[in-house]
MIGUDO-836144 format. One record per atom (N, C-alpha, C, O): z, x, y; atom name. Coordinates in pm, 1 decimal, decimal comma. Layout:
         zz         xx         yy    a
          Z          X          Y   CA
...
REM end
This chain:
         zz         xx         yy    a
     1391,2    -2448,8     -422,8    N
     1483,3    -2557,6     -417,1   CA
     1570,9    -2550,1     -541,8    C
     1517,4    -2572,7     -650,3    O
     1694,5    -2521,8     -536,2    N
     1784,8    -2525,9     -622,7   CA
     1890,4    -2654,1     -662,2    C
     1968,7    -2697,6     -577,8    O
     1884,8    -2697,8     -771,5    N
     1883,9    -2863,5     -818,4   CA
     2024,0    -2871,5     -897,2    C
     1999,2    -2873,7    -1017,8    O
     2148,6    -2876,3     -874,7    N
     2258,9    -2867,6     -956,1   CA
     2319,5    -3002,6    -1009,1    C
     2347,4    -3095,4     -933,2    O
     2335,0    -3005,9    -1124,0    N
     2338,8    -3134,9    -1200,4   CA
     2513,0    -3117,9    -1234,0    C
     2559,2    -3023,2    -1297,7    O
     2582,5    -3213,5    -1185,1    N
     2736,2    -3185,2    -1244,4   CA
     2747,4    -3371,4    -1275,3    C
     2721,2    -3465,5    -1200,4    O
     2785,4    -3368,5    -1383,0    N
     2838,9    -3516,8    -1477,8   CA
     2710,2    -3622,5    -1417,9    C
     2611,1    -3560,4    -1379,4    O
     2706,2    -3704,7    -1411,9    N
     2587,5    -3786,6    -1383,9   CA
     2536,5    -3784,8    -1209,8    C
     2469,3    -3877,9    -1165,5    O
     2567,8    -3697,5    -1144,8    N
     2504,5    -3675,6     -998,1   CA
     2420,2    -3593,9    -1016,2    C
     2407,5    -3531,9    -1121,8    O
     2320,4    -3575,2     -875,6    N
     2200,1    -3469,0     -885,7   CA
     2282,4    -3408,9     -752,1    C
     2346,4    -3484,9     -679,4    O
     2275,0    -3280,8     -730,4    N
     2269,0    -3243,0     -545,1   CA
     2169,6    -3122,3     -570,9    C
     2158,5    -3031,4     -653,1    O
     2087,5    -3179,0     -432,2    N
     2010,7    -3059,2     -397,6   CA
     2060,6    -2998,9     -267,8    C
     2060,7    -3059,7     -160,8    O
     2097,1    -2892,1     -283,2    N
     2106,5    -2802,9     -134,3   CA
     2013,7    -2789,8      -36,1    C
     2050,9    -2773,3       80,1    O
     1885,7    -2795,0      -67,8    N
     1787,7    -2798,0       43,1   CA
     1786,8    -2914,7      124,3    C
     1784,7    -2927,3      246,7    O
     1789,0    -3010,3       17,3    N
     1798,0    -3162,3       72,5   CA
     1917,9    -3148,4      205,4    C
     1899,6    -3163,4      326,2    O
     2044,4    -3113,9      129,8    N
     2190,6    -3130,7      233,4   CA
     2193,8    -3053,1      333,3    C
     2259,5    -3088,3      431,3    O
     2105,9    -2895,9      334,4    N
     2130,8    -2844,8      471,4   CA
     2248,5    -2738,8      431,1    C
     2345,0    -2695,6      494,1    O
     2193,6    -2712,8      284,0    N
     2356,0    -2585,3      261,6   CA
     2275,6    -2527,5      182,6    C
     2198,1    -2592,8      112,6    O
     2279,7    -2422,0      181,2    N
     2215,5    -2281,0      147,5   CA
     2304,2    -2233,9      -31,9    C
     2420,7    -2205,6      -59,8    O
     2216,6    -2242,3      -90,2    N
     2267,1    -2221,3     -258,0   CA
     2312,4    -2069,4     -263,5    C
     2321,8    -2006,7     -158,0    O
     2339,6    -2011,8     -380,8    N
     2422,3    -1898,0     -355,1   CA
     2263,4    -1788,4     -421,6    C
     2193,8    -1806,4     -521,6    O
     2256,2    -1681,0     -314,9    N
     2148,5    -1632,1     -286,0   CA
     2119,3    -1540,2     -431,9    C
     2222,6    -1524,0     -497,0    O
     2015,1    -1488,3     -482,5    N
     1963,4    -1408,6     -599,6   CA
     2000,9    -1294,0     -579,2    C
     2044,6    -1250,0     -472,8    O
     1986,8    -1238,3     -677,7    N
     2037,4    -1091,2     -692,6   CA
     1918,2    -1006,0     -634,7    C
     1799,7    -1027,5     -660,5    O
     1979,6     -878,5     -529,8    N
     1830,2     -824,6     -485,1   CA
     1877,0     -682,3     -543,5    C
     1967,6     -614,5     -494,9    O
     1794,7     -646,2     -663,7    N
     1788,1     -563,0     -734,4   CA
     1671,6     -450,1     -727,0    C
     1580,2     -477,5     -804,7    O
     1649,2     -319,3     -647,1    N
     1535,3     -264,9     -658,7   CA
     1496,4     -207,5     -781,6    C
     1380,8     -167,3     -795,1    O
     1580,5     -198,7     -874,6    N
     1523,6     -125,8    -1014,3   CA
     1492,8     -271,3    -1069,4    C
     1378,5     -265,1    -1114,9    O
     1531,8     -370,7    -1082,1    N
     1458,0     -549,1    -1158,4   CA
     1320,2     -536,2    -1090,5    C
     1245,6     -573,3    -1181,1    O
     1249,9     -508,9     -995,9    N
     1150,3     -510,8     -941,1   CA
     1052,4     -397,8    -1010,9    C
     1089,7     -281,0    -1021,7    O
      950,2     -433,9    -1047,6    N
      825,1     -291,4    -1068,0   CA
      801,2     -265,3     -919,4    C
      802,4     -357,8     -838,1    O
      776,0     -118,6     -879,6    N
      725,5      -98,9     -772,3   CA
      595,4      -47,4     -783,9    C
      563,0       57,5     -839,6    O
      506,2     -148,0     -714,0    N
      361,5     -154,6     -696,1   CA
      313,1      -54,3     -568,6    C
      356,3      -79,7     -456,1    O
      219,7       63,5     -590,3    N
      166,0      154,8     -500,2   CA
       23,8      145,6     -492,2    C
      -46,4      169,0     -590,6    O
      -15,4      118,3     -399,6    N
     -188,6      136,0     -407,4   CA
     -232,0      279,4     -381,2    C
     -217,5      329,6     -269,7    O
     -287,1      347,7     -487,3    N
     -393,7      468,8     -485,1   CA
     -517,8      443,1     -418,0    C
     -581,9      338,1     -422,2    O
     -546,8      550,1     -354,4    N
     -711,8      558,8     -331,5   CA
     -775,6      558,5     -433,4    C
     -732,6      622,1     -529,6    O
     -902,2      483,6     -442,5    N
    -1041,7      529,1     -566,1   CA
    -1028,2      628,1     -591,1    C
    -1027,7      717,2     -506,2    O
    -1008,5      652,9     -745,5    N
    -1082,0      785,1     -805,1   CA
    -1239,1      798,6     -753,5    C
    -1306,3      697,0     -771,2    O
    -1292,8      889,5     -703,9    N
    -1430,8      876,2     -671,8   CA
    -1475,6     1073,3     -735,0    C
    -1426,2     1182,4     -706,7    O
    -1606,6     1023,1     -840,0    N
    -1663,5     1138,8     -893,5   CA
    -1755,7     1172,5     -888,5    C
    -1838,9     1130,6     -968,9    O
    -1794,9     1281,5     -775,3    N
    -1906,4     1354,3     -736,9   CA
    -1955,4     1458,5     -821,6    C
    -1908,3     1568,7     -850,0    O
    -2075,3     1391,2     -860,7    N
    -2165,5     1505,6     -973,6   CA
    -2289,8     1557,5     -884,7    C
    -2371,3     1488,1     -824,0    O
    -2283,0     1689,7     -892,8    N
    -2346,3     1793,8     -835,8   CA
    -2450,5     1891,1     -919,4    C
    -2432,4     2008,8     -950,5    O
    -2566,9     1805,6     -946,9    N
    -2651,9     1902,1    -1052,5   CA
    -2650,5     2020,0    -1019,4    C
    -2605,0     2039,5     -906,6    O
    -2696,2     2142,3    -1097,2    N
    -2704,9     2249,2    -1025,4   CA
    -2837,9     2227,5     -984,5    C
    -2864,5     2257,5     -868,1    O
    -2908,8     2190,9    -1041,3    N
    -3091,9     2176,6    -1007,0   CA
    -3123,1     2041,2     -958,0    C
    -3108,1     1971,5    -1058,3    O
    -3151,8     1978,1     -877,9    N
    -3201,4     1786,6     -848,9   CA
    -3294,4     1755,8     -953,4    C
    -3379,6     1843,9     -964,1    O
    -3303,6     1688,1    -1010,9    N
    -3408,3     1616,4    -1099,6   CA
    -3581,8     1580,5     -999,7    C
    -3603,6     1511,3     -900,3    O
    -3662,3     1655,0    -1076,0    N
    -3799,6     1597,6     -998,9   CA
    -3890,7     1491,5    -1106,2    C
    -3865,8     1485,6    -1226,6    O
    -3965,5     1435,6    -1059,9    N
    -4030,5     1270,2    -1100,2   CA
    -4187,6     1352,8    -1118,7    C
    -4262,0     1412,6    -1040,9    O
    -4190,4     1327,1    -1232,5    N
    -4310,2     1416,3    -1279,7   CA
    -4434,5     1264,6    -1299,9    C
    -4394,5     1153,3    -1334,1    O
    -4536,2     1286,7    -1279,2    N
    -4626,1     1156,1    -1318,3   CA
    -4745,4     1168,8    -1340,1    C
    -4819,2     1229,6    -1262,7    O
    -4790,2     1107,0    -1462,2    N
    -4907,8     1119,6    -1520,3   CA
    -4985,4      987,3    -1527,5    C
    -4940,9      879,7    -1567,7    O
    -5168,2     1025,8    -1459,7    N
    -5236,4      895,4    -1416,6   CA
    -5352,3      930,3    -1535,6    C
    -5355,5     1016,4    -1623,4    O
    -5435,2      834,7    -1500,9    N
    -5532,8      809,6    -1626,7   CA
    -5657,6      673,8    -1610,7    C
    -5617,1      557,7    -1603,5    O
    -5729,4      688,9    -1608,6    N
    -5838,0      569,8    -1592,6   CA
    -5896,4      516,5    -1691,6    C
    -5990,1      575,8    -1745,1    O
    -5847,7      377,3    -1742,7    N
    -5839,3      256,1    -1851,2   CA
    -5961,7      133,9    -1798,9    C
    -5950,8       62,2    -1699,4    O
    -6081,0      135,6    -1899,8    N
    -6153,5       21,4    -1884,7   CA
    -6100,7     -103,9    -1918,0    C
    -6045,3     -126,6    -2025,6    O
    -6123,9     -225,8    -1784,9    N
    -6075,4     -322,2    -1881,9   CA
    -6124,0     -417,9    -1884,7    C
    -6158,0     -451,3    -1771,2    O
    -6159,0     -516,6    -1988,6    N
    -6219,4     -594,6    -2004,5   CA
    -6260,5     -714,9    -1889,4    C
    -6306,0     -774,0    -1987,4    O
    -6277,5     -772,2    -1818,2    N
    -6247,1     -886,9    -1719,8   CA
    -6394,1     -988,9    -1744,2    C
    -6507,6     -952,3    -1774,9    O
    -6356,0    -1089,1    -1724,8    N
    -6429,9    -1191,2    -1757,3   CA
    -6586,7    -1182,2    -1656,9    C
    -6700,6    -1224,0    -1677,7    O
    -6527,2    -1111,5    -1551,5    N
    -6649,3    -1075,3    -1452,2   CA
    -6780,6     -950,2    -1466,8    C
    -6887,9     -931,1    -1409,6    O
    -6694,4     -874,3    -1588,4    N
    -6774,3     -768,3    -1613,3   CA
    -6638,7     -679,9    -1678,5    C
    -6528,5     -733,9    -1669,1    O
    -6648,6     -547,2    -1742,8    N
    -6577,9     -420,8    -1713,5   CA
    -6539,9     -345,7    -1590,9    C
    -6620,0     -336,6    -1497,9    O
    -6432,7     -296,4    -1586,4    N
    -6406,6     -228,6    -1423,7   CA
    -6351,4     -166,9    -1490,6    C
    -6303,8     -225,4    -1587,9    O
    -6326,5      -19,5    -1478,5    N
    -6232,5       87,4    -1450,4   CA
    -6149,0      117,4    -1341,9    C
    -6179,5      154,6    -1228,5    O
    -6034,3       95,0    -1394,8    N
    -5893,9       75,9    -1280,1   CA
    -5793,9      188,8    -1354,4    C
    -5781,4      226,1    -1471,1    O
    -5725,8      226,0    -1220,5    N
    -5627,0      360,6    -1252,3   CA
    -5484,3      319,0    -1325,8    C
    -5444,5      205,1    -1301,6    O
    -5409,5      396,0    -1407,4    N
    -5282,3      367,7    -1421,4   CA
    -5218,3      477,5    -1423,9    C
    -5253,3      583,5    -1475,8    O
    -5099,0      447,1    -1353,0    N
    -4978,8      577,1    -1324,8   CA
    -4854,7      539,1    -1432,1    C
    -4810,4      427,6    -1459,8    O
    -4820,4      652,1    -1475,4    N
    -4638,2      651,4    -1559,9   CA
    -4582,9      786,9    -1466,4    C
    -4638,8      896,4    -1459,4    O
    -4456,7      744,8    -1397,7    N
    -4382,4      852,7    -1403,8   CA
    -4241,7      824,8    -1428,7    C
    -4181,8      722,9    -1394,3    O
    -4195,7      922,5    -1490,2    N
    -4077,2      963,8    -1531,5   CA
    -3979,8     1073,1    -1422,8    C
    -4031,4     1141,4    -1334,4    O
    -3826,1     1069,8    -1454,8    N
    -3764,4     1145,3    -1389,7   CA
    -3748,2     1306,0    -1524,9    C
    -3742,2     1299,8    -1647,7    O
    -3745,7     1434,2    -1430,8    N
    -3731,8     1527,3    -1549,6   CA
    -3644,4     1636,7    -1476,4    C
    -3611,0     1659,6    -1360,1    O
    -3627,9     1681,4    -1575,2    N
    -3511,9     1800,8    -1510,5   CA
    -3611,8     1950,5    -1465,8    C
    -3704,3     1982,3    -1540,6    O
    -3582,1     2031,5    -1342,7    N
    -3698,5     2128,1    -1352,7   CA
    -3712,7     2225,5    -1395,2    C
    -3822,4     2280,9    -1387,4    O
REM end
């Protein structure tokens, strides 16, 4: 809505039904916006990584008695 003020009147053109004097259509005033595809980066070990794991049997205290119960760690490793 374009609002032109001359000596103490207001006129709005939208209001009256008359079309204000149109903007400049400039393609270099404009950035031109392009959408790229994702960069997408596929890593290709030469070797896959294997999950190596080491178990072990830990007494443990319990209010019911001692029990011996198993525990596992594994890790990922290169082969």
């Amino acid at each position: 809505m374009r609002i032109w003020i001359i000596g103490f009147a207001a006129f709005t053109f939208a209001a009256a039904g008359m079309a204000g004097p149109a903007p400049a259509q400039d393609d270099r005033a404009r950035p031109r916006t392009q959408r790229r595809a994702p960069l997408r980066i596929e890593v290709q070990p030469s070797r896959p990584p294997v999950r190596k794991c080491a178990d072990w049997h830990v007494i443990e205290h319990r209010y019911t008695g001692d029990t011996i119960v198993p525990r596992t760690r594994c890790w990922w490793a290169p082969q």
